[in-house]
C-alpha positions as CSV (number, residue, x, y, z in Angstrom):
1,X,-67.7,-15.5,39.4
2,X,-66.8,-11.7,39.4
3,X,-68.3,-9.9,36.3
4,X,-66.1,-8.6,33.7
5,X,-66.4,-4.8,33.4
6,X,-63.5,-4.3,31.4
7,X,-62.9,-7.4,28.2
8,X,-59.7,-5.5,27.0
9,X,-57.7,-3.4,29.8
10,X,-54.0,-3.0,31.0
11,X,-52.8,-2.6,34.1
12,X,-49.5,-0.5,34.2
13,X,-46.6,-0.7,36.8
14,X,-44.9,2.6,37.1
15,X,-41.2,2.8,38.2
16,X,-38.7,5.3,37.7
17,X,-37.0,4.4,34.7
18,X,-39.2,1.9,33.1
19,X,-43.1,0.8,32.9
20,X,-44.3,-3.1,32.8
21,X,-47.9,-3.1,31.0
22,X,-49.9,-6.1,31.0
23,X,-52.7,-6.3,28.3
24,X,-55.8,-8.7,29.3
25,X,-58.1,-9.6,26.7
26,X,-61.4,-11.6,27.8
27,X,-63.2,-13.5,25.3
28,X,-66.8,-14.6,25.2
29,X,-65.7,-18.0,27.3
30,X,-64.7,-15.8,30.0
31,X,-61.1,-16.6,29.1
32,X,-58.0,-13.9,29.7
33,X,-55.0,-14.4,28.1
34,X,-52.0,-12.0,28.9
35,X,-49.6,-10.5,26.8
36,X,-46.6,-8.4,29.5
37,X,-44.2,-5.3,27.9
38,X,-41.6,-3.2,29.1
39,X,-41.2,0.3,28.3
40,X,-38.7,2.5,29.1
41,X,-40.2,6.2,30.5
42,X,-38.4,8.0,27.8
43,X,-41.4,9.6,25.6
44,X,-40.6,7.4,22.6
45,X,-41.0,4.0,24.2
46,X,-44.3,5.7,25.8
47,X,-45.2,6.7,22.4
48,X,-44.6,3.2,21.3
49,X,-46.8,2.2,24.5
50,X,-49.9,4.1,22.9
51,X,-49.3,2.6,19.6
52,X,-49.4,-1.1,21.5
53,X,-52.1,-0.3,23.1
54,X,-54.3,1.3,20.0
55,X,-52.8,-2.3,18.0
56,X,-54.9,-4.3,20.5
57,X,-58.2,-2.1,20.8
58,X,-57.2,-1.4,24.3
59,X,-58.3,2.2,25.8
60,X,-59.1,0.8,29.9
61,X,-55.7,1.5,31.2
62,X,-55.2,1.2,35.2
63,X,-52.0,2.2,36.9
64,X,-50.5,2.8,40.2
65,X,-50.3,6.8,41.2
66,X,-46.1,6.0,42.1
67,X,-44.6,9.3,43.1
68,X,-44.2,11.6,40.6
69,X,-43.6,9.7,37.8
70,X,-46.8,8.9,37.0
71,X,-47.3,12.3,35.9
72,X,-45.3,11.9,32.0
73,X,-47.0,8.7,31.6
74,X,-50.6,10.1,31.9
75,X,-49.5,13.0,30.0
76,X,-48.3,10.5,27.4
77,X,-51.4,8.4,27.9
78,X,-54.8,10.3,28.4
79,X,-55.3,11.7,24.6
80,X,-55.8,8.2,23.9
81,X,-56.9,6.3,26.6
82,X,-59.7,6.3,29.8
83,X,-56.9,6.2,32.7
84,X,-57.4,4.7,35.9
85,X,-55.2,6.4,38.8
86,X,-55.4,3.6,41.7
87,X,-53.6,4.5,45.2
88,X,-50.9,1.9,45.6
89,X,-52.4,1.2,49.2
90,X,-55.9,0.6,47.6
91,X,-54.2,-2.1,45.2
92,X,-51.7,-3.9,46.7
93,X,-50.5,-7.6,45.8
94,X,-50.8,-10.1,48.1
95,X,-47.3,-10.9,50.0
96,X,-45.2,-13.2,48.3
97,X,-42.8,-13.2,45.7
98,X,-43.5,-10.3,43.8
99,X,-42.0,-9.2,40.2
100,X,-43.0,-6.3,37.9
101,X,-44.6,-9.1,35.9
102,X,-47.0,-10.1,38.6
103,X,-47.7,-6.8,40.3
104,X,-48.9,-5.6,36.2
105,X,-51.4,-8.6,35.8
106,X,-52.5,-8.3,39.5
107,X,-53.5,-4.7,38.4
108,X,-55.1,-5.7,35.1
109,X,-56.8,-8.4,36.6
110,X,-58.4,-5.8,39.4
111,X,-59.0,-3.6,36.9
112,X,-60.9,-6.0,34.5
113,X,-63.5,-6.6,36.7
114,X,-64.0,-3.0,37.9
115,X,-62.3,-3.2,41.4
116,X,-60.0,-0.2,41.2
117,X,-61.3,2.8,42.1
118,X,-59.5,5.9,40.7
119,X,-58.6,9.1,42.1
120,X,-59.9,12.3,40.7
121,X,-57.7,13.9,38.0
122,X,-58.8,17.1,36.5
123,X,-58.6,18.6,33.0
124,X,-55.4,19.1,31.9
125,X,-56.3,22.9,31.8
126,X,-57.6,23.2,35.1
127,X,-54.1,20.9,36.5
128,X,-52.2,23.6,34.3
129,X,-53.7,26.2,35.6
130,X,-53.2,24.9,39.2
131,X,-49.2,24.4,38.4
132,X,-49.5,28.5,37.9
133,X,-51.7,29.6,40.8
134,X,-48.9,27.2,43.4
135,X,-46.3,28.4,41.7
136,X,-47.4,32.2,42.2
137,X,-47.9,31.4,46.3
138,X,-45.0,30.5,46.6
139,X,-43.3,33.4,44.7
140,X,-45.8,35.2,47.3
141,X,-44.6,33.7,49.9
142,X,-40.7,33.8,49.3
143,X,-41.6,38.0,48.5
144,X,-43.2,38.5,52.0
145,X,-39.8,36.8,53.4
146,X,-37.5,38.8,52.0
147,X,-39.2,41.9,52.8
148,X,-39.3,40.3,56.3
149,X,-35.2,40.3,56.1
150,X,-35.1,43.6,55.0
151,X,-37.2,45.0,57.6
152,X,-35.1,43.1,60.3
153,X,-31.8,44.5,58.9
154,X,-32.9,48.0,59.0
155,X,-34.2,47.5,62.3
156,X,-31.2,45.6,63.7
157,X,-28.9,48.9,61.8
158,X,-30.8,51.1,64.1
159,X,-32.7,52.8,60.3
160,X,-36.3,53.5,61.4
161,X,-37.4,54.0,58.2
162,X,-40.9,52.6,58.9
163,X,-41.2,55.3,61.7
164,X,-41.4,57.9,59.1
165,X,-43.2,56.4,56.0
166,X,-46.0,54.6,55.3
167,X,-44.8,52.1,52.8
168,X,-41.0,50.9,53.9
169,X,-41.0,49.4,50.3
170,X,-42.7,52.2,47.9
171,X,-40.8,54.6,45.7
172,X,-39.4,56.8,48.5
173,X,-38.1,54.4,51.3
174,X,-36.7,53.0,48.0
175,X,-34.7,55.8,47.1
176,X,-33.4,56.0,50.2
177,X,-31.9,53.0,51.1
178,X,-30.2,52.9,47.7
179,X,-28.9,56.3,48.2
180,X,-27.7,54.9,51.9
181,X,-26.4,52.0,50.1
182,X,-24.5,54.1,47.8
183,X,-22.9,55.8,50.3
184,X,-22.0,52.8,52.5
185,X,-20.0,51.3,49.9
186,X,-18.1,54.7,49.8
187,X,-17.4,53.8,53.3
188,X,-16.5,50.2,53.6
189,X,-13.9,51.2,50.5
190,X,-12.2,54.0,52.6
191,X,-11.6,51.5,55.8
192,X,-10.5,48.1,53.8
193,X,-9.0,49.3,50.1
194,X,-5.6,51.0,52.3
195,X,-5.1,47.6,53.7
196,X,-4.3,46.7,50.3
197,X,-2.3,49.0,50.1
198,X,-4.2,51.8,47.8
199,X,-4.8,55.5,48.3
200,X,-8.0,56.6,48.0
201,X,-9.9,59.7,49.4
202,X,-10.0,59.0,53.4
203,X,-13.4,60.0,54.9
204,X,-14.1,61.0,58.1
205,X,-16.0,58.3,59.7
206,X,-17.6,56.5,62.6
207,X,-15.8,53.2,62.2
208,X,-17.6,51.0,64.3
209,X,-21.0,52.0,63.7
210,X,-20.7,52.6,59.8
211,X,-19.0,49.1,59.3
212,X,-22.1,47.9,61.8
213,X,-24.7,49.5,59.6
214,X,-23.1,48.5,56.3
215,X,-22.7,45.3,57.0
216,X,-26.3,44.9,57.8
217,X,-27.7,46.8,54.8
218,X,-25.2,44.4,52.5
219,X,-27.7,41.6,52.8
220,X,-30.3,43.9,51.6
C-alpha cells in the first residue's frame, strides 16, 4: 500500500468557465472519503473555494496547469494554500469514461500520496516583474520594426537621409521629415482638392514624382 503524504488535499480540475474540486480526507484507518464541488471561475465562487477549503483544514491543493486559466485560480489560491501545478501529460486518467468528477478525485488521489510532481512557479514578485520585462521586448521589438518601415519608405522615395546624418531618427532627421511632410500635404491638396471642385493656390509641381514620394512618406 502507497503511503499517504498528503491526509487532507484537493485535487482541482480547471476548465474555462468553471473548476470541479474534490476534497480527500484520510483518517487514521487509512480510509478517504470524498466530498466533489463546482465552482464557477468568477473570483467570488473562487473566494468561496478558499473559504471551503480553510472549513475542512485543507491547504495541499493539486491542479492541472490548463491553458491560461489556471493563472486567476492560483492567484486566487496561493495566499492560502501550498499549490501543486501538475502538467496535464504527467497526470492523465486512464481511458475510459471520464467526467469532471472523476478526473478531480483521480488528481486528489495522485496527489495524496505524493505522486504529482509540480512545475516551478516563482514569487508573485519575480512573475510580476517577468510580465514587465516581456512586455517591454516586445514594445522593443515592435519599435525596431517601425523604424525598419520608415527606413524602407525613405529609401523606396528616393530620401537618403541616412547618407547625410548619423542618427536617421535623432532631432535633426526629425525635423526634417516633418518639415517634408508638411510640405507634401501642401502638395497632395493642390493635385486632388480641384477635383472636388475647390480653388486653392495651384503649385508648381512634379506630379508624378511628388504624388510618388508623398505617398510613401504617408505611412510614415
Amino acid at each position: 500500500m502507497l503511503k499517504i503524504v498528503y491526509p487532507i488535499c484537493c485535487g482541482i480540475d480547471v476548465h474555462k468557465k468553471f473548476v470541479v474540486a474534490t476534497l480527500a480526507t484520510t483518517n487514521s484507518n487509512n480510509v478517504t472519503t470524498y466530498q466533489t464541488k463546482q465552482f464557477s471561475t468568477s473570483t467570488d465562487d473562487l473566494l468561496s473555494l478558499v473559504s471551503w477549503l480553510k472549513d475542512n483544514n485543507c491547504s495541499e491543493v493539486c491542479m492541472e496547469s490548463t491553458g491560461k486559466y489556471w493563472i486567476p485560480i492560483f492567484n486566487v489560491l496561493e495566499t492560502s494554500c501550498h499549490i501543486t501545478l501538475a502538467n496535464p501529460k504527467y497526470i492523465k486518467a486512464i481511458p475510459g469514461k471520464k467526467t469532471d468528477k472523476k478526473d478531480s478525485i483521480w488528481i486528489a488521489n495522485l496527489h495524496k500520496h505524493g505522486l504529482v510532481h509540480g512545475s516551478l512557479i516563482q514569487p508573485k514578485s519575480i512573475r510580476d516583474l517577468k510580465d514587465v520585462i516581456r512586455y517591454r521586448r516586445k514594445l522593443v521589438s515592435m519599435r525596431s520594426s517601425e523604424k525598419n518601415r520608415v527606413q524602407n519608405s525613405l529609401t523606396i522615395s528616393n530620401i537618403m537621409i541616412a547618407s547625410v546624418v548619423s542618427d536617421t531618427f535623432g532631432k535633426s532627421s526629425a525635423a526634417i521629415i516633418n518639415h517634408m511632410i508638411s510640405c507634401l500635404s501642401l502638395i497632395v491638396l493642390n493635385i486632388y482638392v480641384p477635383r472636388l471642385g475647390l480653388h486653392p493656390k495651384i503649385m508648381k509641381v512634379q506630379v508624378k514624382r511628388k504624388v510618388y514620394v508623398s505617398v510613401k512618406l504617408a505611412l510614415i
